[in-house]
C-alpha positions as CSV (number, residue, x, y, z in Angstrom):
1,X,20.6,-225.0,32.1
2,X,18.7,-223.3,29.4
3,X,18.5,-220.0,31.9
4,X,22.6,-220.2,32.6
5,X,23.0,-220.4,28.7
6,X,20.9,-217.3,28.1
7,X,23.2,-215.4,30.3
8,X,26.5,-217.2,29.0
9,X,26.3,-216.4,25.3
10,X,25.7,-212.8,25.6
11,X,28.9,-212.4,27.5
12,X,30.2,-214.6,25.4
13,X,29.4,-212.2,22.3
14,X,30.0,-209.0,24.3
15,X,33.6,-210.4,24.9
16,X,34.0,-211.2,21.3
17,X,33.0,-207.9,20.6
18,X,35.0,-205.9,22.9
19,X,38.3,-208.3,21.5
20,X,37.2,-207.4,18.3
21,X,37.0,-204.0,18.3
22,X,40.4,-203.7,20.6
23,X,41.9,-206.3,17.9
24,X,41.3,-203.3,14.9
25,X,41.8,-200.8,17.1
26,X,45.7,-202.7,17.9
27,X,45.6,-203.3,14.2
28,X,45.4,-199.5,13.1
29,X,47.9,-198.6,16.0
30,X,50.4,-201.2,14.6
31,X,50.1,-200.0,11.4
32,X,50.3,-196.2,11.9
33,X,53.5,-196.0,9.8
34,X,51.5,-196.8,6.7
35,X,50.1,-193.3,7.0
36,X,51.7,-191.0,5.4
37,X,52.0,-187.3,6.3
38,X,52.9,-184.2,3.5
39,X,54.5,-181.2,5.7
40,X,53.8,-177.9,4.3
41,X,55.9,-175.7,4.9
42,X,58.9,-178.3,5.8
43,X,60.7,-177.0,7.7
44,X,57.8,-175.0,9.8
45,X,58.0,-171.0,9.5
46,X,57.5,-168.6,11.9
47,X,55.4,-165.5,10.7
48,X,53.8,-162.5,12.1
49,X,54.3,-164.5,15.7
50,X,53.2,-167.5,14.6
51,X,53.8,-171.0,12.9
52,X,50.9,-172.2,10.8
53,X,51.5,-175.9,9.7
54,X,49.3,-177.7,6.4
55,X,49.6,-181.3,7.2
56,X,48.1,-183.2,3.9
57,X,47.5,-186.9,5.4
58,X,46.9,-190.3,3.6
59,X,45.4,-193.7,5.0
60,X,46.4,-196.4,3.4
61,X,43.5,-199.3,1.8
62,X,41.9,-201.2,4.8
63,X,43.5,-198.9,7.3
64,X,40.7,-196.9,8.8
65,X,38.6,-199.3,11.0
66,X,35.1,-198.4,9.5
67,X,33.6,-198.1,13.5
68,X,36.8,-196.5,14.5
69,X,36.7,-192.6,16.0
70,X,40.3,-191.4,15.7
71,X,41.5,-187.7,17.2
72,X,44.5,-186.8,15.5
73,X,46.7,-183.9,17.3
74,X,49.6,-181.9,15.8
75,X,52.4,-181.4,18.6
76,X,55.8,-179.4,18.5
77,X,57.9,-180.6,20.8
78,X,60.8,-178.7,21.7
79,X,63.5,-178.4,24.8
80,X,61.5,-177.5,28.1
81,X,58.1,-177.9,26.7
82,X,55.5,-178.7,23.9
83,X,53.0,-177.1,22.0
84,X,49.7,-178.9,20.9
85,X,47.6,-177.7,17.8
86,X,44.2,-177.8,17.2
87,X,42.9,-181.9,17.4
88,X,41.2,-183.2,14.4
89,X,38.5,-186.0,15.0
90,X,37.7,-188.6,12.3
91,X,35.4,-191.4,11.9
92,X,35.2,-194.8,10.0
93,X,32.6,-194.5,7.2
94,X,30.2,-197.0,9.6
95,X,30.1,-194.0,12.2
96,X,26.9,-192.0,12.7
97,X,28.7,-188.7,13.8
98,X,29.4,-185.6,11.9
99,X,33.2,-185.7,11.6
100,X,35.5,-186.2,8.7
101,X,34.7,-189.8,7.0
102,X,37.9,-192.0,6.0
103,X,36.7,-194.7,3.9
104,X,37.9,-197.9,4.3
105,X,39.1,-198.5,1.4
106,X,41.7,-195.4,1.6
107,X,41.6,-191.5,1.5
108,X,43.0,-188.5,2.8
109,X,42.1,-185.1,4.7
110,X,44.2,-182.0,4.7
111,X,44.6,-180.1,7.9
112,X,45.6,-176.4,8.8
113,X,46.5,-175.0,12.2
114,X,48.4,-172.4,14.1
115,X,50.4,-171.8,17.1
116,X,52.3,-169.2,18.8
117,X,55.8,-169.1,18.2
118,X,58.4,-169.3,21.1
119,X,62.1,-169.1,20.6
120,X,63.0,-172.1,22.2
121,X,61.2,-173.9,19.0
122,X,63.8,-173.1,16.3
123,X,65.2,-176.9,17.4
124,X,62.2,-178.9,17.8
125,X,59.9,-181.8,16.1
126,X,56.6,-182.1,14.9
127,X,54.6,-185.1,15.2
128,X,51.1,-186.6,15.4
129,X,50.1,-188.2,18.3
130,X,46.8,-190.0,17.7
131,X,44.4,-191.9,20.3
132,X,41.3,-194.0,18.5
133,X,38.5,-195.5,19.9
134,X,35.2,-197.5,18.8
135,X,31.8,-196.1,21.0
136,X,32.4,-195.2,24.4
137,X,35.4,-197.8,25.2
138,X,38.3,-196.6,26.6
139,X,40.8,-195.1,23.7
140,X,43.6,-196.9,22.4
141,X,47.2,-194.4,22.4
142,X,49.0,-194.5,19.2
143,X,52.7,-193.6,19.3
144,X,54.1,-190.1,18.1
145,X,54.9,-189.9,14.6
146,X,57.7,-187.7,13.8
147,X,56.9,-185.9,11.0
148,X,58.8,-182.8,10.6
149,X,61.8,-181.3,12.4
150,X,62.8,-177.5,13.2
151,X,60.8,-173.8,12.7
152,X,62.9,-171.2,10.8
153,X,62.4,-168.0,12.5
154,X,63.8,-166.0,9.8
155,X,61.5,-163.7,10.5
156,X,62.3,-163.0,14.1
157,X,65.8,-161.3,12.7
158,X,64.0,-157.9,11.8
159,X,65.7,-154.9,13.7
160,X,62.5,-153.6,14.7
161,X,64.0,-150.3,16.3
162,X,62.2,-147.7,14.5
163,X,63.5,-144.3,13.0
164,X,62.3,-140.8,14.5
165,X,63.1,-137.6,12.2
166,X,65.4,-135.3,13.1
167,X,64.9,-131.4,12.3
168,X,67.9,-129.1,11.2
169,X,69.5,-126.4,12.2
170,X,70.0,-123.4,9.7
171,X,72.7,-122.2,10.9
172,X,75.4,-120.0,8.2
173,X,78.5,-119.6,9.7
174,X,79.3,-116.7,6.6
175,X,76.3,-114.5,5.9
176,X,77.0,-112.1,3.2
177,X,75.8,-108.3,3.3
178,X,76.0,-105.3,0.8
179,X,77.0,-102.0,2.2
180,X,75.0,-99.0,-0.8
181,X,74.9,-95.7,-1.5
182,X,73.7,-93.6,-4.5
183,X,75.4,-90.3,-5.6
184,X,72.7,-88.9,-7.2
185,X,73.8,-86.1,-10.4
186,X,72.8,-82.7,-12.0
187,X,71.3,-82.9,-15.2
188,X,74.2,-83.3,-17.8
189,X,76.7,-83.1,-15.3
190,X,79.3,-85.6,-14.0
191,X,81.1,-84.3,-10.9
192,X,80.5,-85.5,-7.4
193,X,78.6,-82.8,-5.2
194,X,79.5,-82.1,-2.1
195,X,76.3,-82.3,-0.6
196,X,76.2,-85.5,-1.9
197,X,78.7,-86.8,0.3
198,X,77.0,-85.1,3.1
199,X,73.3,-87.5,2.2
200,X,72.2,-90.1,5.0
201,X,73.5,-93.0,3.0
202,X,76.7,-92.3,1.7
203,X,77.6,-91.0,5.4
204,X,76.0,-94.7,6.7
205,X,78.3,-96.2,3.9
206,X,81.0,-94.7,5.1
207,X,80.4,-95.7,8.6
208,X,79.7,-99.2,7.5
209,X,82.9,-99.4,5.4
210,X,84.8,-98.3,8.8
211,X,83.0,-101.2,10.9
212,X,83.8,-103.5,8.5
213,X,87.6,-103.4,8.4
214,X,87.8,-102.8,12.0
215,X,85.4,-105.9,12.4
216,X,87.7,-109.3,13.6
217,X,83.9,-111.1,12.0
218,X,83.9,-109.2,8.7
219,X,85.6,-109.6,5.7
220,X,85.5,-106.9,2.5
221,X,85.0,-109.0,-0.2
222,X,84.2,-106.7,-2.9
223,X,82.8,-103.9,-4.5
224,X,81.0,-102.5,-7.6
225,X,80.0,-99.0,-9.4
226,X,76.9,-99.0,-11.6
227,X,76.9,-95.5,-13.6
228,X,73.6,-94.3,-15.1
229,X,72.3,-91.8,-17.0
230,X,68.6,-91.2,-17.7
231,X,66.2,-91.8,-20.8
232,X,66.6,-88.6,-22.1
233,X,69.0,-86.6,-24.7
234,X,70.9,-87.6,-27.7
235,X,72.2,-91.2,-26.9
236,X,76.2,-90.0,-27.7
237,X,75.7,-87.5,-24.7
238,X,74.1,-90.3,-22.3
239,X,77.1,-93.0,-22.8
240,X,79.9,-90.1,-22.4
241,X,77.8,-89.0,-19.3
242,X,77.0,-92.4,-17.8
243,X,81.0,-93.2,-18.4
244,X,82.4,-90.2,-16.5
245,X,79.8,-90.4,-13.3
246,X,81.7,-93.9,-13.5
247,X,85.1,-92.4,-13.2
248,X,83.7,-90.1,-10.5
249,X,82.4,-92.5,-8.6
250,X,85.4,-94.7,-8.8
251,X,87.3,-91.6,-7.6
252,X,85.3,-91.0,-4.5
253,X,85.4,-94.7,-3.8
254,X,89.5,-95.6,-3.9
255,X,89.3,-92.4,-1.7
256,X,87.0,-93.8,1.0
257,X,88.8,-97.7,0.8
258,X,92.3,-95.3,1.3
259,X,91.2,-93.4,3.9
260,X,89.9,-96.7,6.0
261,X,93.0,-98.3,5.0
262,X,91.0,-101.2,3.3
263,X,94.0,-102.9,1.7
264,X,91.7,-105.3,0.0
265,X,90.9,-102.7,-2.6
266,X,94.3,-103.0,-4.2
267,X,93.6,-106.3,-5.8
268,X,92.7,-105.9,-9.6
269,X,89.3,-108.1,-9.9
270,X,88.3,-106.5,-6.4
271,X,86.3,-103.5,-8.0
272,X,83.9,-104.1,-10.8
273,X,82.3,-101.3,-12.4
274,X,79.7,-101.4,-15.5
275,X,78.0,-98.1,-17.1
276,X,73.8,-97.8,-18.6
277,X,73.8,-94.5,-21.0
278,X,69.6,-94.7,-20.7
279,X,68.3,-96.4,-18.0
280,X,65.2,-97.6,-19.4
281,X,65.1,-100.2,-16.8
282,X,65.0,-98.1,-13.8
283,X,62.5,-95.5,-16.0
284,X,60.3,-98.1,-16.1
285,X,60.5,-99.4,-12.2
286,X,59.7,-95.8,-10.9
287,X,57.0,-95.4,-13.3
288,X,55.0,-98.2,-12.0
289,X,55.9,-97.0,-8.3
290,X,54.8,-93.9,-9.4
291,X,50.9,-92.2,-9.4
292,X,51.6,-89.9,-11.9
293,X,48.9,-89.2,-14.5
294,X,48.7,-91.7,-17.7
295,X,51.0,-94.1,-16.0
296,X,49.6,-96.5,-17.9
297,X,49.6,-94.9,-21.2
298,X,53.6,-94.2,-20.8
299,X,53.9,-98.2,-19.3
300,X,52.2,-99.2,-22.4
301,X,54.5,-97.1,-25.0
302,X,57.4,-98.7,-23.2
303,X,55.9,-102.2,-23.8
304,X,55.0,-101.3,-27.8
305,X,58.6,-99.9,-28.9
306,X,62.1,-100.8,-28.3
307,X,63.9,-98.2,-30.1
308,X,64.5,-95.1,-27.8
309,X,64.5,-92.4,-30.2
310,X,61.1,-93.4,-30.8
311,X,60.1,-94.1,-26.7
312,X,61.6,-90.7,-25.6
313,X,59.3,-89.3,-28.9
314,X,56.2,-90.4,-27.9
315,X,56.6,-90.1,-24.0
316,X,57.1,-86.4,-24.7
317,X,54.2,-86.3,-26.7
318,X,52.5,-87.0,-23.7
319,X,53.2,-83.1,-22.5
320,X,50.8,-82.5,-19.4
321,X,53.2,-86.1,-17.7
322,X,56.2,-85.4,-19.1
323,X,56.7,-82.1,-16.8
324,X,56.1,-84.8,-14.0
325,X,58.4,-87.0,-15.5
326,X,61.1,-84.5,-15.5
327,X,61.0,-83.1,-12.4
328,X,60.3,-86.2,-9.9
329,X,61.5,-89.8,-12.5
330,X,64.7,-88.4,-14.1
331,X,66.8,-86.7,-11.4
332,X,66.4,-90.1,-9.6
333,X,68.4,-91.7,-12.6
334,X,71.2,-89.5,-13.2
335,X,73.5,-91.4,-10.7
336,X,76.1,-94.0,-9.6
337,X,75.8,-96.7,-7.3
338,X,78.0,-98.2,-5.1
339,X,78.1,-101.6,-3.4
340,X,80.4,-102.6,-0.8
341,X,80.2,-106.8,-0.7
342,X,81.3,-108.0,3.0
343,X,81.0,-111.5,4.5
344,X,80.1,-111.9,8.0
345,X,81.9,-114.7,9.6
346,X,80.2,-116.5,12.7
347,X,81.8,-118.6,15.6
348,X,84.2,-121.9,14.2
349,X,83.0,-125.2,15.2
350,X,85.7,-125.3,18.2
351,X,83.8,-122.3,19.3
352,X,80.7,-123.1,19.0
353,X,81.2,-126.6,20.6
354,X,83.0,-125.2,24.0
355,X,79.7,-122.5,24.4
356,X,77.4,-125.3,23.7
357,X,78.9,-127.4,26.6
358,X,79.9,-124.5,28.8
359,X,77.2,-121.7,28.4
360,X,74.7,-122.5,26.1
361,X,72.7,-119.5,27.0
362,X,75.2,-117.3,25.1
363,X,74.2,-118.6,22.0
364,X,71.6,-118.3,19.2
365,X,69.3,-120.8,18.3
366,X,70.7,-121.6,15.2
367,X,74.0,-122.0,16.4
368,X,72.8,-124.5,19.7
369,X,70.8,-126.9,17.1
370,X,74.2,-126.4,14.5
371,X,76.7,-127.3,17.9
372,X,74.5,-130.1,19.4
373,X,74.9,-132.0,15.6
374,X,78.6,-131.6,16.0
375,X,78.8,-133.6,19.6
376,X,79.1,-137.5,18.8
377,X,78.0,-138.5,22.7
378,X,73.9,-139.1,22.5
379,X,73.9,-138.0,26.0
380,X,76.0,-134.8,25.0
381,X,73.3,-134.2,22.5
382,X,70.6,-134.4,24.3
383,X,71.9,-132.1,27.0
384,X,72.4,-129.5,24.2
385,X,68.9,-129.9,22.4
386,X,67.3,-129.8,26.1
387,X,69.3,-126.5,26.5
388,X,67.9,-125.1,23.2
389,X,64.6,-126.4,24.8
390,X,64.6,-124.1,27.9
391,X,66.1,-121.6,25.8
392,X,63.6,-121.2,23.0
393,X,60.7,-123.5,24.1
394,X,58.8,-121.9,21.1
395,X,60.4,-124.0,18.5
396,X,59.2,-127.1,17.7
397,X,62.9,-128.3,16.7
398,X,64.6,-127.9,20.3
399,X,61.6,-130.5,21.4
400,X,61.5,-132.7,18.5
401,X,65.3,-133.5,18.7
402,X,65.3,-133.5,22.3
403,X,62.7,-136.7,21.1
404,X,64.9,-137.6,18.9
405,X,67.9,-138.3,20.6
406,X,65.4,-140.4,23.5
407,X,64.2,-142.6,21.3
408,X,68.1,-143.1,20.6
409,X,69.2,-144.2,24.0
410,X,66.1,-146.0,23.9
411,X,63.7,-143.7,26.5
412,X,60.8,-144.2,24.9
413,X,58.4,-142.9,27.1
414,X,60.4,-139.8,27.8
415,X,60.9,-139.4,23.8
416,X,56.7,-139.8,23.9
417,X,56.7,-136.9,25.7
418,X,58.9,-134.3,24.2
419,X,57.4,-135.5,20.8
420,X,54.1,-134.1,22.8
421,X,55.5,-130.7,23.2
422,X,56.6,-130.5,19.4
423,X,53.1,-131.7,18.5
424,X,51.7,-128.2,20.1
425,X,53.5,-125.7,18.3
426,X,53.0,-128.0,15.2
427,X,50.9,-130.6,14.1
428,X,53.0,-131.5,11.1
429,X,54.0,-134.4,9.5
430,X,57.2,-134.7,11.1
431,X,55.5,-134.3,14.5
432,X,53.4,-137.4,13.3
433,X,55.8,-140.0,11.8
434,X,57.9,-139.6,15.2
435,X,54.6,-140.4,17.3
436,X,54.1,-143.4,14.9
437,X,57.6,-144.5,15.6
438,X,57.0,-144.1,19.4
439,X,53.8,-146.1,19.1
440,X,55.7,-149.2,17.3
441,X,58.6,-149.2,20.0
442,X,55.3,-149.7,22.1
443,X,53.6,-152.2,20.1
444,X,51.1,-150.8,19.0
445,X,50.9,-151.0,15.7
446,X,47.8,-149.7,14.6
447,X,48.4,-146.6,16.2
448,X,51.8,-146.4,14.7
449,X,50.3,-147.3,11.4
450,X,47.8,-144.8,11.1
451,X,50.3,-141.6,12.6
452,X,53.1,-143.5,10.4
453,X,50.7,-143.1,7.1
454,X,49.6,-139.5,7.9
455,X,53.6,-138.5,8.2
456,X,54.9,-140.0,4.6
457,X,56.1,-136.5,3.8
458,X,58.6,-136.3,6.9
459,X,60.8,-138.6,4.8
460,X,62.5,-142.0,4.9
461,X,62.2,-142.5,8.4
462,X,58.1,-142.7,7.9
463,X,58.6,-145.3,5.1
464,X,61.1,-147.5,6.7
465,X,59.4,-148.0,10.0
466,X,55.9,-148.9,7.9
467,X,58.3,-151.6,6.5
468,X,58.8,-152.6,9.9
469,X,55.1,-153.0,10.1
470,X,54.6,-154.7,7.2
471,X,57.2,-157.8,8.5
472,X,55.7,-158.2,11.5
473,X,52.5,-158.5,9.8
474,X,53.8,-160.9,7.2
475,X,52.6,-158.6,4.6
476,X,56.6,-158.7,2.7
477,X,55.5,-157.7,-0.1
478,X,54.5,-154.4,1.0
479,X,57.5,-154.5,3.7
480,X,59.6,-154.3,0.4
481,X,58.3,-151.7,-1.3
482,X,58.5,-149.4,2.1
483,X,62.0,-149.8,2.8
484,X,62.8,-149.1,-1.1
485,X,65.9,-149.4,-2.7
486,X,68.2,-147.7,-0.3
487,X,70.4,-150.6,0.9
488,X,69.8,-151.6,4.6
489,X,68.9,-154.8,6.8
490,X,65.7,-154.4,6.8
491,X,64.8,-154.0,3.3
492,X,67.5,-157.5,2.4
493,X,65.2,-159.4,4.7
494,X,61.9,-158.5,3.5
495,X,63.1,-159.0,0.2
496,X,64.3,-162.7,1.2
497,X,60.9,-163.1,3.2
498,X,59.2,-162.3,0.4
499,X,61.1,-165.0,-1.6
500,X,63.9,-162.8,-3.9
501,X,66.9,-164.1,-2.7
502,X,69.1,-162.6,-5.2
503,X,67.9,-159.3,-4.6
504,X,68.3,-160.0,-1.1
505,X,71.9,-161.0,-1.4
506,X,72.7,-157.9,-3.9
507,X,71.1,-155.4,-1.0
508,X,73.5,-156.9,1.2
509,X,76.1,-156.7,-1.0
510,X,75.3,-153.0,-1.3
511,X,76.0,-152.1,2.5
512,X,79.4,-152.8,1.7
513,X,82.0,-153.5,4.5
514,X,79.0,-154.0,7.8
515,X,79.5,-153.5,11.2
516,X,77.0,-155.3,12.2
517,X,77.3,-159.1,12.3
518,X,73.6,-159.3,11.7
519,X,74.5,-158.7,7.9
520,X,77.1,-161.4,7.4
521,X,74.8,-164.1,9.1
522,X,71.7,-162.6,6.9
523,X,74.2,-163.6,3.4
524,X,74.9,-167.2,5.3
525,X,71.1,-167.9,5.1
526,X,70.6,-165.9,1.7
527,X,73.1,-168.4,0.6
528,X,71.7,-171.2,2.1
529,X,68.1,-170.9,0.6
530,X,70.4,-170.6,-2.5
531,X,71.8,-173.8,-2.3
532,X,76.0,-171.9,-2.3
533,X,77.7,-173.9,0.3
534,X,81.0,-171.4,0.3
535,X,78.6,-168.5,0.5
536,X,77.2,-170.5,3.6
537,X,80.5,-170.8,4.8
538,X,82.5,-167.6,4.4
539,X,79.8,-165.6,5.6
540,X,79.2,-167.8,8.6
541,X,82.9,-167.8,9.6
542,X,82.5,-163.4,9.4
543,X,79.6,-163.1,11.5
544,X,80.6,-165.5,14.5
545,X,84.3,-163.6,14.3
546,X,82.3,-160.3,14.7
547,X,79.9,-161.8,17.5
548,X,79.8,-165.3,19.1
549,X,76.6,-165.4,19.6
550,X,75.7,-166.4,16.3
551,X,77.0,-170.0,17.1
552,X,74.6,-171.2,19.5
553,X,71.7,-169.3,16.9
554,X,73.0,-171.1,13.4
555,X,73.4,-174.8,15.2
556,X,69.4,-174.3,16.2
557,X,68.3,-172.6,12.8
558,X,66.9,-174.7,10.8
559,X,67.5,-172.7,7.9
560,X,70.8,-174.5,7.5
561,X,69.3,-178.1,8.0
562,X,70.6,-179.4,4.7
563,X,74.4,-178.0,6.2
564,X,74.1,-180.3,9.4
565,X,75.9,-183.2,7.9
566,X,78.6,-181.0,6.4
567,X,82.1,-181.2,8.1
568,X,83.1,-177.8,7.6
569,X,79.8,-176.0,9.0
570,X,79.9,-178.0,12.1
571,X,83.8,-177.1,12.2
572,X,82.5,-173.0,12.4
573,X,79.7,-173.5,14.6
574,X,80.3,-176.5,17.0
């Protein structure tokens, strides 16, 4: 007997034990909803392709079995699947482990983790499922605690389409030229020469003056006679001399516009005429052209008086440069000159457009890049700039908007590689912001960081698609300050990101009358956060009339959670 009661009480304690333990362990499980659980953010967010959860969590006086070894696990659970986070194991303060120690007379630990975010989790629940167990016996389950519901995936609305630069054309469909000749006098004397008429450049102003009104391209838009006489004489004699070249030069001229039956001429404000009696001015320019001696001497007494008594006084002082002066300076400015003003006019846009799409190669440069901007069809476009491409492949703007237009109708790799060939004739910072935007329509955006950075001067395009960056990187701060204040998507939803709903709203408000649906729906959730039901509603009912798609999206988002309830939002979206 006393052997059979050595054996019976140990089992007898061991049983006790084991119903012990399982009795505290059944205890805790039955009393799970006297934990409490602090959600942070509530709802969950989604960000930079992620949802990071705080969970602060409380246990109650005499909850936490002191022998106990509880792992606690975060889980999302959404439709088709579920998502575990990181466990957390805690002990019972009687526990010889290293884990987190819950007294039991109460306390708390705070846990952070992180997921990666799937769509299908915008409509989902969080909970904490929790299993606990004392030594090496098998674990008691507790049931799920619900504990949060939905992920808003605001985030996920960005348009992440980047912007490449385009390069422009210089094209000038009226380009102005001057038509000039000089009738050149003697000394004193007025009257036009006939071997003057017979000089290189009045007989090339003539021809030009023929061309031009025989031209269908040109038109004679007007002309002008400046009458000089030079630096030297009594100042009387100069103006009556300078005056009457004038009048002989205007003879000659009506002449020439008769003869070529230039019928333009006839209008009064079409001929402008003016008259210098000492062309100091031109004195001056051919002296420092000039190498004649004490130059600079003469240069100088032109800089010291302004009177030109006193000028023409002391230059002839100067006797031994004066003779030079005579001979080669002043006959040069005893004349009259003549300017004819015509406008050539290129091709018209009608034009310009059939040669683009019919024969290209019959065009200048200028005028292909000029044509290809007028056709609205990207595919049209491209065709033109891939023209200009064989046709000048030394330019680095046929290739780059050949790029340009890819990354348009979305061929990135092809857009990758005309970018290439732009790159070689110039490593510029255009070249470099459009490799940056092909790098972050590939996802990498490092690479598209660092080109996008080293091509800020290329413009907007190299700003907004950083902003781009900056989303995706959960950096809205900086997003904000990339896209900058001109009104688009974009910039409203890093500005509501990064918590400015009003300014948010007012960028959207900017854009005006929208196209895209995207806008409407992005002033719903503005208006949400906001707390404006009718600004929830209004909006709502615009962007599912512009797209239905929205429907499905707004009944899962739980950015209108607090609307679920509400009569007339489940009237627009169910």
């Amino acid at each position: 007997m006393k052997k059979i009661k050595l054996n019976y009480l140990p089992s007898v304690v061991v049983a006790a034990l084991i119903l012990s333990g399982c009795a505290g362990l059944n205890k805790m499980r039955d009393n799970a909803p006297t934990v409490s659980y602090q959600v942070k953010p509530n709802p969950l967010e989604t960000h930079k392709g992620e949802v990071n959860v705080t969970i602060d969590t409380k246990f109650p006086e005499k909850y936490f079995n002191k022998k106990a070894v509880v792992v606690a696990t975060p889980v999302l659970k959404y439709d088709g699947g579920e998502k575990e986070f990181e466990s957390t194991t805690l002990q019972g303060e009687s526990v010889k482990a290293n884990n987190k120690v819950i007294p039991y007379a109460g306390g708390s630990y705070s846990y952070t983790g992180t997921i990666p975010y799937v769509p299908e989790m915008m409509k989902s629940e969080l909970s904490v499922k929790m299993s606990a167990r004392i030594k090496e016996k098998t674990p008691v389950e507790f049931s799920s605690a619900k504990i949060a519901d939905g992920v808003i995936a605001t985030a996920t609305l960005l348009s992440e389409k980047p912007k490449a630069v385009m390069m422009g054309d210089k094209f000038e469909r009226i380009t102005p030229e001057s038509y000039k000749a000089d009738i050149h006098y003697v000394i004193n004397k007025y009257d036009v020469r006939r071997s003057e008429l017979k000089s290189e450049d009045v007989k090339a102003f003539e021809t030009a003056l023929k061309d031009a009104k025989e031209a269908e391209n040109k038109q004679i838009k007007g002309a002008k006679i400046s009458a000089y006489a030079s630096p030297d004489g009594p100042l009387d004699l100069n103006e009556k001399l300078s005056g009457n070249r004038q009048g002989s030069a205007e003879k000659y001229l009506k002449k020439a516009f008769k003869d070529n039956k230039i019928t333009e001429a006839e209008a009064a404000e079409f001929l402008s005429m003016m008259s210098t009696a000492e062309d100091w001015d031109g004195f001056k320019d051919l002296m420092e052209k000039s190498d004649i001696q004490d130059k600079e001497l003469i240069l100088r007494v032109l800089s010291m008086y302004s009177d030109p008594v006193v000028r023409e006084k002391e230059i002839k002082n100067i006797s031994k440069a004066y003779a030079e002066i005579a001979e080669d300076v002043l006959p040069k400015l005893r004349r009259s000159v003549m300017a004819v003003n015509v406008d050539i006019v290129g091709l018209s846009d009608e034009e310009i457009l059939n040669l683009v799409n019919t024969n290209p190669d019959s065009l200048k440069l200028e005028e292909i890049l000029y044509g290809a901007n007028l056709i609205k069809e990207k595919e049209g476009k491209l065709a033109a700039y891939e023209a200009a491409a064989r046709l000048f492949p030394d330019d680095v703007r046929t290739h780059n908007n050949v790029g340009y237009v890819l990354m348009k109708l979305g061929k990135t790799a092809e857009a990758k590689a005309a970018f290439e060939k732009a790159k070689a004739i110039s490593d510029d910072e255009v070249s470099k912001c459009n490799l940056g935007a092909v790098a972050l329509a590939e996802g990498d955006l490092e690479t598209a960081e660092n080109l996008l950075s080293a091509g800020m001067g290329a413009g907007d395009a190299a700003s907004y698609n950083l902003g781009i960056i900056k989303v995706k990187q959960g950096d809205y701060a900086a997003a904000v300050n990339y896209f900058g204040s001109k009104p688009s998507f974009n910039a409203a939803l890093a500005q509501l990101l990064n918590g400015d709903t009003d300014k948010a709203l007012a960028t959207l408000n900017e854009m005006g009358e929208a196209d895209c649906s995207c806008v409407y729906y992005l002033k719903a959730v503005a208006s949400a956060r906001g707390g404006n039901e009718e600004g929830v509603l209004s909006n709502l009912r615009i962007a599912l009339g512009k797209d239905a798609k929205w429907k499905d999206y707004a009944l899962k988002d739980a950015e209108f959670l607090k609307f679920a309830s509400n009569e007339a939002f489940k009237a627009i979206v169910q």
